[in-house]
PDB file of N, CA, C and O in Angstrom, chain B, residues numbered from 101:
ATOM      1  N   UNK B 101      13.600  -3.558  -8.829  1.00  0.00           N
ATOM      2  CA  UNK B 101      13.698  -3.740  -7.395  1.00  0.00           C
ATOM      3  C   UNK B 101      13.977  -5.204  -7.091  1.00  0.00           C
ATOM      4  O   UNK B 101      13.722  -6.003  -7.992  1.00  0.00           O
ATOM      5  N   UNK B 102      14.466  -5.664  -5.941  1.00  0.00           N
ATOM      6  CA  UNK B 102      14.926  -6.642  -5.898  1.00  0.00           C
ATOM      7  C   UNK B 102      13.894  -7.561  -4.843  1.00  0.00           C
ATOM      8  O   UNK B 102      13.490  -7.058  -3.795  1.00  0.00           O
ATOM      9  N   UNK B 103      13.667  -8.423  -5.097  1.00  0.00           N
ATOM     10  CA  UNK B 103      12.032  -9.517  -4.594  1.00  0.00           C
ATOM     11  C   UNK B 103      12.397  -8.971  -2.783  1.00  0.00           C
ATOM     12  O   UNK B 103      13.416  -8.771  -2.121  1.00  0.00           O
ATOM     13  N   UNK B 104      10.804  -8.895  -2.532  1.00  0.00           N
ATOM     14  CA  UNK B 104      10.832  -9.297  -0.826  1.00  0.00           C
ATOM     15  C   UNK B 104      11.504 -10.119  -0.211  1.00  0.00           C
ATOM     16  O   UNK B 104      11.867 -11.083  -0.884  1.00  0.00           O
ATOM     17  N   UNK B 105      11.859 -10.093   1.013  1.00  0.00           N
ATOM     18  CA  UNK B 105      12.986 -11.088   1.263  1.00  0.00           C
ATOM     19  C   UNK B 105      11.996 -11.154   2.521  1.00  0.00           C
ATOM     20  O   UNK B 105      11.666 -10.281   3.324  1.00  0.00           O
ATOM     21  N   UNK B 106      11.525 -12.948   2.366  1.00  0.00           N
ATOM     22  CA  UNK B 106      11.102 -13.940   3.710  1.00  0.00           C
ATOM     23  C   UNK B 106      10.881 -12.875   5.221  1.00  0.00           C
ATOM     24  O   UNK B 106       9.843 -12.490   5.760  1.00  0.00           O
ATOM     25  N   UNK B 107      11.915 -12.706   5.473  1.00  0.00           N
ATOM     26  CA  UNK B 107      12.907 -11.967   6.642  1.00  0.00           C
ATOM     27  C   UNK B 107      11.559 -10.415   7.280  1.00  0.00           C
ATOM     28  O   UNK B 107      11.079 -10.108   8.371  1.00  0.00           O
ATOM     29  N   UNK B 108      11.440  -9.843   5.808  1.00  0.00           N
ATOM     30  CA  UNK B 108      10.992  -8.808   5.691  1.00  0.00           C
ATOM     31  C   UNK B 108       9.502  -8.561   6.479  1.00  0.00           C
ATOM     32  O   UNK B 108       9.155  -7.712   7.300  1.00  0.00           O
ATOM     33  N   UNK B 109       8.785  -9.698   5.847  1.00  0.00           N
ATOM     34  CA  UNK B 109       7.408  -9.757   6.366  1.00  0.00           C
ATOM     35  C   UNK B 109       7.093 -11.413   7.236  1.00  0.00           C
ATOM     36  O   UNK B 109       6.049 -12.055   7.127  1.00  0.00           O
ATOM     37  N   UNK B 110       8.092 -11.743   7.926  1.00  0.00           N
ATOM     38  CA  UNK B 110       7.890 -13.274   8.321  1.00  0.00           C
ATOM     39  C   UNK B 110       6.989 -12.997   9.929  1.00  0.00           C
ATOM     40  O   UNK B 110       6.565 -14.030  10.447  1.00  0.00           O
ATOM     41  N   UNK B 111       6.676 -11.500  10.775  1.00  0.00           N
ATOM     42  CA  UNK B 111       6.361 -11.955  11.800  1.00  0.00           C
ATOM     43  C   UNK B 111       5.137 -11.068  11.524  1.00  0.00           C
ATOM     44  O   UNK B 111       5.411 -10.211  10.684  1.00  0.00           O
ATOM     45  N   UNK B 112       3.334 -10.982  12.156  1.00  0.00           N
ATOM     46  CA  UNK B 112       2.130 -10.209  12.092  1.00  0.00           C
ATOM     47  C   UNK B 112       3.189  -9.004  12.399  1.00  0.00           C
ATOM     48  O   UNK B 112       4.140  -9.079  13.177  1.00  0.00           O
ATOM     49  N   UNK B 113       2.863  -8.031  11.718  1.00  0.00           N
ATOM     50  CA  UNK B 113       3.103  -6.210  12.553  1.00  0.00           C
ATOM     51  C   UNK B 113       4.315  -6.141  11.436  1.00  0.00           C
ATOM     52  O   UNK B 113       4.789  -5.006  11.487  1.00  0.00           O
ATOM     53  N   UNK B 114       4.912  -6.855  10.556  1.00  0.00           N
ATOM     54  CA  UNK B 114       5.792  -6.638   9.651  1.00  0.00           C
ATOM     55  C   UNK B 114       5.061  -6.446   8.673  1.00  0.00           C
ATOM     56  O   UNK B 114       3.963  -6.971   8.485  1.00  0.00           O
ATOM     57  N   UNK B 115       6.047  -5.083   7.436  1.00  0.00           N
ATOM     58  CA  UNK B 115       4.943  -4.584   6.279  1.00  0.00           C
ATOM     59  C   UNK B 115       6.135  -4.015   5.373  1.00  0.00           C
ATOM     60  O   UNK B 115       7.059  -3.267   5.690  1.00  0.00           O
ATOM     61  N   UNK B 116       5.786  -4.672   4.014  1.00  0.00           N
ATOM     62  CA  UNK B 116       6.578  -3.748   2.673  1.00  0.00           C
ATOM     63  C   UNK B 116       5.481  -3.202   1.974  1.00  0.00           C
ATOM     64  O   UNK B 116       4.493  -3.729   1.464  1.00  0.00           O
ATOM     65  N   UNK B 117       6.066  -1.420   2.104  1.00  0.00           N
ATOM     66  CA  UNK B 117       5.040  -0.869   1.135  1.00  0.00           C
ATOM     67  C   UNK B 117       5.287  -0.351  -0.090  1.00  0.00           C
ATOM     68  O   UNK B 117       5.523   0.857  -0.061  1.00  0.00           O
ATOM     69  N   UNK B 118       5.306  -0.764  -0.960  1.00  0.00           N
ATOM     70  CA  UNK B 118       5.670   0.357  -2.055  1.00  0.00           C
ATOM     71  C   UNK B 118       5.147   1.518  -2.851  1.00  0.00           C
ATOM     72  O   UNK B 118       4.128   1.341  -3.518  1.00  0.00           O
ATOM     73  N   UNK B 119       5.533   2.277  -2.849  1.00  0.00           N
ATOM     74  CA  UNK B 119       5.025   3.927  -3.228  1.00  0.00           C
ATOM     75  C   UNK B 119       5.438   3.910  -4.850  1.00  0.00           C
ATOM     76  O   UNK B 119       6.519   3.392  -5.129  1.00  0.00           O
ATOM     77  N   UNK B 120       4.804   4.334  -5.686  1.00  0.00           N
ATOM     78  CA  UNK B 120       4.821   4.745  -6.887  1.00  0.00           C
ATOM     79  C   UNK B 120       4.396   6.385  -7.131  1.00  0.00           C
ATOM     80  O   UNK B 120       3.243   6.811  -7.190  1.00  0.00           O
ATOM     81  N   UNK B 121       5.415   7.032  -7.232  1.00  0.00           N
ATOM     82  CA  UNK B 121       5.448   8.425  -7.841  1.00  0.00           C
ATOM     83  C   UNK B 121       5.672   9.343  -8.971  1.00  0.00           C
ATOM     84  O   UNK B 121       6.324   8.974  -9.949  1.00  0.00           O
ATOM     85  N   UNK B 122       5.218  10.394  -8.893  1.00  0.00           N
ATOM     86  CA  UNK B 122       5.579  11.058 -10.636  1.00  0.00           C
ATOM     87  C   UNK B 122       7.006  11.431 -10.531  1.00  0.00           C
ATOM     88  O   UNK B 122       7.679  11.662 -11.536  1.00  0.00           O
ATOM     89  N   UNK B 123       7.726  11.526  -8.693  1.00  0.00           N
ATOM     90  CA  UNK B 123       8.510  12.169  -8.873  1.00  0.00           C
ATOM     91  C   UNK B 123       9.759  11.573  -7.555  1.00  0.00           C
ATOM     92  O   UNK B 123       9.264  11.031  -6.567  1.00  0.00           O
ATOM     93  N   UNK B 124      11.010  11.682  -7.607  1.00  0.00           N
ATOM     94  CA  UNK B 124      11.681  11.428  -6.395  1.00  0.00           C
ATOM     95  C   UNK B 124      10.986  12.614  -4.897  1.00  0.00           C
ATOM     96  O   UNK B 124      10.500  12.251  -3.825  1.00  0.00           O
ATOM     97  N   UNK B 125      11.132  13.530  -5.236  1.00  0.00           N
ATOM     98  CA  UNK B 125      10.328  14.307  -3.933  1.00  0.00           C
ATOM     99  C   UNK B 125       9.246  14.107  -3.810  1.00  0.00           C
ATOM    100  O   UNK B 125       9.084  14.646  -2.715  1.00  0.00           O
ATOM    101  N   UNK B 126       7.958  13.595  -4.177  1.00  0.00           N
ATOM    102  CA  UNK B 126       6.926  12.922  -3.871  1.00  0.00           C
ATOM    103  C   UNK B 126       6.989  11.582  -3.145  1.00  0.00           C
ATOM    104  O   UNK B 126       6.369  11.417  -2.094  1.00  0.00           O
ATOM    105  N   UNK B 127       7.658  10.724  -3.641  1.00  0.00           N
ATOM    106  CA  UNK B 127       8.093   9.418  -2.991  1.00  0.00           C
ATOM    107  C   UNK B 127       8.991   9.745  -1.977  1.00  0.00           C
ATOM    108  O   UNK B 127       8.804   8.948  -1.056  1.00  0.00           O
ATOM    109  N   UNK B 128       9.828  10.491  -1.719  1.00  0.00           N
ATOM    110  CA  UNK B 128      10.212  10.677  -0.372  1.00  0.00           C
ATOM    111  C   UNK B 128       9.503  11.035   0.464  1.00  0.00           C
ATOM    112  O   UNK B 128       9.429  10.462   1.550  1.00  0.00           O
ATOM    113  N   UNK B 129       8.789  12.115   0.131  1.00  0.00           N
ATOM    114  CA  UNK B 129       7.569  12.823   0.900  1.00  0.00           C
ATOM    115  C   UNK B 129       6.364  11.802   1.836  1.00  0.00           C
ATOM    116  O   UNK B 129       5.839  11.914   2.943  1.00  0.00           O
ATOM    117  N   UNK B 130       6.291  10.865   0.796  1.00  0.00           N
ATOM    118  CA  UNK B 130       5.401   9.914   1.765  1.00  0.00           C
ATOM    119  C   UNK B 130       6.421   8.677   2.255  1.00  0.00           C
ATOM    120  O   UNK B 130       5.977   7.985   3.172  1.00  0.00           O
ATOM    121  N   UNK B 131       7.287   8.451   1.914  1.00  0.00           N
ATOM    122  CA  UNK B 131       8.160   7.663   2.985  1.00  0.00           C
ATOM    123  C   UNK B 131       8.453   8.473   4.102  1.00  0.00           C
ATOM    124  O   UNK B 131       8.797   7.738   5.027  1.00  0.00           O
ATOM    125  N   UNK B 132       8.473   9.980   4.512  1.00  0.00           N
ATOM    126  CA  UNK B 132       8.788  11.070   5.456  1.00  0.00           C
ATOM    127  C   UNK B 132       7.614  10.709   6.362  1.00  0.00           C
ATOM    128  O   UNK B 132       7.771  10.368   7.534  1.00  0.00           O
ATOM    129  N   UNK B 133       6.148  10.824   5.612  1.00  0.00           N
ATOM    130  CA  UNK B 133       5.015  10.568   6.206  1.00  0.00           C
ATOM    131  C   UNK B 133       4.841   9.089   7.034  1.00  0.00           C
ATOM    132  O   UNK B 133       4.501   9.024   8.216  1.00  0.00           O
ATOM    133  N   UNK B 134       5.111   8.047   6.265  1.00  0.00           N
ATOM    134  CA  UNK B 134       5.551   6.823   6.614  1.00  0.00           C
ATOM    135  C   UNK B 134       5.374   6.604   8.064  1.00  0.00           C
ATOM    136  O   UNK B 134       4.479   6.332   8.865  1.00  0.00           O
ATOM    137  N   UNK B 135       7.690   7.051   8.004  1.00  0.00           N
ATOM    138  CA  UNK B 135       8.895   7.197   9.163  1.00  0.00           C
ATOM    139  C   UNK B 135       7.798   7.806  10.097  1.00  0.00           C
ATOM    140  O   UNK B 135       7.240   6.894  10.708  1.00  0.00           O
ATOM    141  N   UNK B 136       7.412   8.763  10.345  1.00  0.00           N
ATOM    142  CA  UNK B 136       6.526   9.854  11.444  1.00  0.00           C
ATOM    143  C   UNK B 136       5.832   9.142  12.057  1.00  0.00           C
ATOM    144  O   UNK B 136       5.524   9.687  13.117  1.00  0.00           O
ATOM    145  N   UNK B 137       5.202   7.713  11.895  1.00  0.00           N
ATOM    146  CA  UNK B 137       4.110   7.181  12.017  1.00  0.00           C
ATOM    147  C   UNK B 137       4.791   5.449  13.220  1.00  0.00           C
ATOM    148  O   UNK B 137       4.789   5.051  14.385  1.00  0.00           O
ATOM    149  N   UNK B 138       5.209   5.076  11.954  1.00  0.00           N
ATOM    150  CA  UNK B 138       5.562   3.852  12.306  1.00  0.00           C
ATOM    151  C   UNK B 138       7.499   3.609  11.942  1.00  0.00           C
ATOM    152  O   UNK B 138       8.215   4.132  11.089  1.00  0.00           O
ATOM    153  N   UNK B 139       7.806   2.580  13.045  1.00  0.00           N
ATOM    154  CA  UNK B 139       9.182   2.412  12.877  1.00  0.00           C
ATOM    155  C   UNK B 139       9.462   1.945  11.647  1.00  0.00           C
ATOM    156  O   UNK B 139       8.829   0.917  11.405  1.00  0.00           O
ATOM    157  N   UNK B 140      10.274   2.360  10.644  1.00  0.00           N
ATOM    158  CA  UNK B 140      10.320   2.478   9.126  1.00  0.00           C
ATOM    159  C   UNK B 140      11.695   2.389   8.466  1.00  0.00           C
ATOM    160  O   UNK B 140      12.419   3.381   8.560  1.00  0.00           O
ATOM    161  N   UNK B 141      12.257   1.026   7.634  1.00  0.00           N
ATOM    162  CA  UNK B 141      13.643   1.509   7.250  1.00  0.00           C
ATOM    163  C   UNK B 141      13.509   2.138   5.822  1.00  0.00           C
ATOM    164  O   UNK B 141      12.915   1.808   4.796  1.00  0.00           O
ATOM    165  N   UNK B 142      14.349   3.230   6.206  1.00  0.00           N
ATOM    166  CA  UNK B 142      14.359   4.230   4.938  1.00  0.00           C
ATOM    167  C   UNK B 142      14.435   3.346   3.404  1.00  0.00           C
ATOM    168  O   UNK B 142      15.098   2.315   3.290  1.00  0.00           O
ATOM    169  N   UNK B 143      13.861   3.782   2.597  1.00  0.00           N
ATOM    170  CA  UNK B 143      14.720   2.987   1.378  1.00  0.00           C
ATOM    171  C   UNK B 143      15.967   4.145   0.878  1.00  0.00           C
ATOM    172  O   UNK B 143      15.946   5.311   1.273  1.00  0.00           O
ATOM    173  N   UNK B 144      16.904   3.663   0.061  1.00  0.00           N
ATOM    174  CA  UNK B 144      18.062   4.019  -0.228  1.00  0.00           C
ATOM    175  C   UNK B 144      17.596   5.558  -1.007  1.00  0.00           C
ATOM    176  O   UNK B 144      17.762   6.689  -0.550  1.00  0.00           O
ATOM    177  N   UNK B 145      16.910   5.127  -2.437  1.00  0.00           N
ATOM    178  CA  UNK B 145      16.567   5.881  -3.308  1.00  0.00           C
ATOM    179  C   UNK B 145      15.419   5.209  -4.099  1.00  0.00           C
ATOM    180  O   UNK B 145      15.056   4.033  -4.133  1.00  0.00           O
ATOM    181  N   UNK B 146      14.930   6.393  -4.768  1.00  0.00           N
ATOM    182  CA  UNK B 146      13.736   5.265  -5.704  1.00  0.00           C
ATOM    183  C   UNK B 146      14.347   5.147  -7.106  1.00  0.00           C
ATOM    184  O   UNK B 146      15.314   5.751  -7.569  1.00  0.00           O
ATOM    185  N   UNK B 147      13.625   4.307  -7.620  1.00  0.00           N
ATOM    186  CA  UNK B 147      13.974   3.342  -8.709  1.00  0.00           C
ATOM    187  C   UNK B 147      13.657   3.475 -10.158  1.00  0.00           C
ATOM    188  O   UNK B 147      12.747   2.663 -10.328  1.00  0.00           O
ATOM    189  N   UNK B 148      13.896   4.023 -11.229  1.00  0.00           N
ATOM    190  CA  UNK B 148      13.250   3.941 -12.315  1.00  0.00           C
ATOM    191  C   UNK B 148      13.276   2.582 -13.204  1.00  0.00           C
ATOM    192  O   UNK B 148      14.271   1.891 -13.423  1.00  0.00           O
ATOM    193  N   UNK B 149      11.879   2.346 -13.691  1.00  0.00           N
ATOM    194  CA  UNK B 149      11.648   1.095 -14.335  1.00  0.00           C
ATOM    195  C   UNK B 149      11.577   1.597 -15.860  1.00  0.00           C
ATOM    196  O   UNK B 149      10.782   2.448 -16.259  1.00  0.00           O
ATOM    197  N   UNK B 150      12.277   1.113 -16.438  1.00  0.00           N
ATOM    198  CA  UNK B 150      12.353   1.525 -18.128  1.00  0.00           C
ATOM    199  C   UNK B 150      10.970   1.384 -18.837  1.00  0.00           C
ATOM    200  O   UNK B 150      10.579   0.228 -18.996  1.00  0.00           O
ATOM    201  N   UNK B 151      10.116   2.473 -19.319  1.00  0.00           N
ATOM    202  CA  UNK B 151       8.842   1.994 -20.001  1.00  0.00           C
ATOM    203  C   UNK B 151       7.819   2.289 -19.638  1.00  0.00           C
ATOM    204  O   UNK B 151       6.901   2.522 -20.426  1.00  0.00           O
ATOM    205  N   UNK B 152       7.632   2.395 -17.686  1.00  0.00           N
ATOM    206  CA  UNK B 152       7.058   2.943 -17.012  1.00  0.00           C
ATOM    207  C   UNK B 152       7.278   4.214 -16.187  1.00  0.00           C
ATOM    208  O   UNK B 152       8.346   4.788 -15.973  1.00  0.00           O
ATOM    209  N   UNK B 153       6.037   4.537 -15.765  1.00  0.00           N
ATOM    210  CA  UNK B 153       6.234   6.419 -16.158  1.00  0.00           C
ATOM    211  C   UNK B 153       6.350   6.447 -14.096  1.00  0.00           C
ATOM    212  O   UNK B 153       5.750   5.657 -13.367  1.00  0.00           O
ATOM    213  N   UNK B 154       7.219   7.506 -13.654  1.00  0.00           N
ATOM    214  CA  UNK B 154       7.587   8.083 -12.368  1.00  0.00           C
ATOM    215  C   UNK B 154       8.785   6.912 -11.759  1.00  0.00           C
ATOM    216  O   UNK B 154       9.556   6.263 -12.465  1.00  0.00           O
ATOM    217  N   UNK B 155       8.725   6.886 -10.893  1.00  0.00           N
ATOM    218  CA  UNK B 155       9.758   6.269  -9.802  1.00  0.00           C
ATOM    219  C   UNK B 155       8.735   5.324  -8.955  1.00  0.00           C
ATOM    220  O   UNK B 155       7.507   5.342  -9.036  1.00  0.00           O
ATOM    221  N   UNK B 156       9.315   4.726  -8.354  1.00  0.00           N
ATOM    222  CA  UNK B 156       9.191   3.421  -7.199  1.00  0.00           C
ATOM    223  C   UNK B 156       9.957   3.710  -5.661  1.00  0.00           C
ATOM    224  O   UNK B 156      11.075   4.216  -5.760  1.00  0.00           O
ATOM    225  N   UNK B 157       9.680   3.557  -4.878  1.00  0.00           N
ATOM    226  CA  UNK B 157      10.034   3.297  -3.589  1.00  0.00           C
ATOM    227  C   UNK B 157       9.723   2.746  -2.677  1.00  0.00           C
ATOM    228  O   UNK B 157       8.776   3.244  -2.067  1.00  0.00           O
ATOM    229  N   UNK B 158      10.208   1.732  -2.234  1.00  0.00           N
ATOM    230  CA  UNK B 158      10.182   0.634  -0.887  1.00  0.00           C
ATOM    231  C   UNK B 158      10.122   1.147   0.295  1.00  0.00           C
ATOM    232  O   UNK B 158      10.706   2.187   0.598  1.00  0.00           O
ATOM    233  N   UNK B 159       9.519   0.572   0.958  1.00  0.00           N
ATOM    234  CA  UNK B 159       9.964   1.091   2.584  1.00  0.00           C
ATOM    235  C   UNK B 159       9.381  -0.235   3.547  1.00  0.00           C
ATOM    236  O   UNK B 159       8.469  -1.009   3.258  1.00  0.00           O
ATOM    237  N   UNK B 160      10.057  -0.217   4.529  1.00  0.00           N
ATOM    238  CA  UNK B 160       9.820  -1.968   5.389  1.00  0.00           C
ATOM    239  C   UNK B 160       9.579  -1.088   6.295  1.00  0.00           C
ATOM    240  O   UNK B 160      10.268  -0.074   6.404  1.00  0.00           O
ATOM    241  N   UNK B 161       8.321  -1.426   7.255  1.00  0.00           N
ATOM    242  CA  UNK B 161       7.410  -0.549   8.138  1.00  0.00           C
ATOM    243  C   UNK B 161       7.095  -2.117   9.609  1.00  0.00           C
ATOM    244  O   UNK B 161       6.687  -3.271   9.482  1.00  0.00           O
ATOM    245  N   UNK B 162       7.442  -1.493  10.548  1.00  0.00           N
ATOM    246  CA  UNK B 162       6.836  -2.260  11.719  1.00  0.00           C
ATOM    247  C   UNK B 162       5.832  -1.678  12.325  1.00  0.00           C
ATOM    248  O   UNK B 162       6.014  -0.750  13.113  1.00  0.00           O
ATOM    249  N   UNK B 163       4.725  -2.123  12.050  1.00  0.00           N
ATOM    250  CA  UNK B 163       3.534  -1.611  12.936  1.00  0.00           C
ATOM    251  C   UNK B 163       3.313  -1.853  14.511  1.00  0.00           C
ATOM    252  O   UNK B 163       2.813  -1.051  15.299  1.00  0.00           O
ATOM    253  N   UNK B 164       3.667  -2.792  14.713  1.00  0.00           N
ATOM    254  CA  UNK B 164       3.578  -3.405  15.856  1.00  0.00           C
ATOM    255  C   UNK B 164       3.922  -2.313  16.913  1.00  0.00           C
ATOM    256  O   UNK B 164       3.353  -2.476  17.993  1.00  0.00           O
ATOM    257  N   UNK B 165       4.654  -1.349  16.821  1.00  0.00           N
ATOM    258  CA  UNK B 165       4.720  -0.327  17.913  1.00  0.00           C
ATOM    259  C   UNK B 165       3.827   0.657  17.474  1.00  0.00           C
ATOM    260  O   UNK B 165       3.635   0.763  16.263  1.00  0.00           O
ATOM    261  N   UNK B 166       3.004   1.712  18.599  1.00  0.00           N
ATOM    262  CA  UNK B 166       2.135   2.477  19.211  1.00  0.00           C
ATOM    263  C   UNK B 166       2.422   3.773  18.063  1.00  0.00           C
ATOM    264  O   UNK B 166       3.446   4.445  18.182  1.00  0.00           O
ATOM    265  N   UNK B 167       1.582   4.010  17.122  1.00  0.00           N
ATOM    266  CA  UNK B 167       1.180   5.014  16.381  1.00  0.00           C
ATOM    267  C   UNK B 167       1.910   6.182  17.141  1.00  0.00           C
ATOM    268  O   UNK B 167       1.430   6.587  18.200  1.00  0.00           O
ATOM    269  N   UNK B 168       3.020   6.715  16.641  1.00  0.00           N
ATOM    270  CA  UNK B 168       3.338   7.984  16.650  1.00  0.00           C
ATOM    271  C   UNK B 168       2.617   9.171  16.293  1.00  0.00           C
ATOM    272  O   UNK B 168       2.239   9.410  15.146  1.00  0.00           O
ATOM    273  N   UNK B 169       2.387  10.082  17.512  1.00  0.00           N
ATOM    274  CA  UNK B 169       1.256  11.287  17.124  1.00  0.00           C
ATOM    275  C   UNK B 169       2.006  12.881  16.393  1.00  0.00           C
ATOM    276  O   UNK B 169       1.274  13.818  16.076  1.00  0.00           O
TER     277      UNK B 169
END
């Protein structure tokens, strides 16, 4: 994955989360959960790291707006 970028988390209510899964439909599944919640940019796809076991996925989350019910 490629480093946080400044930009990402520079103002309070800015957030990178990363999800570690056994599986790509698991890690989407809670980026789905995420999005529902808070304004959320999708990540592309998740990531396999050679050596280590499931997938990775990013997601950049603004809290700062009113909990979606």
């Amino acid at each position: 994955m490629k480093p946080i970028s400044e930009a990402h988390v520079a103002q309070p209510g800015l957030a990178v989360v990363e999800v570690a899964a056994c599986d790509d439909q698991t890690a989407f599944a809670v980026q789905e959960l995420l999005a529902g919640r808070w304004a959320t940019a999708l990540a592309d796809g998740p990531t396999r790291v050679p050596g280590e076991p499931g997938v990775r996925l990013r997601c950049y989350l603004d809290v700062r707006q009113e909990l979606r019910s």
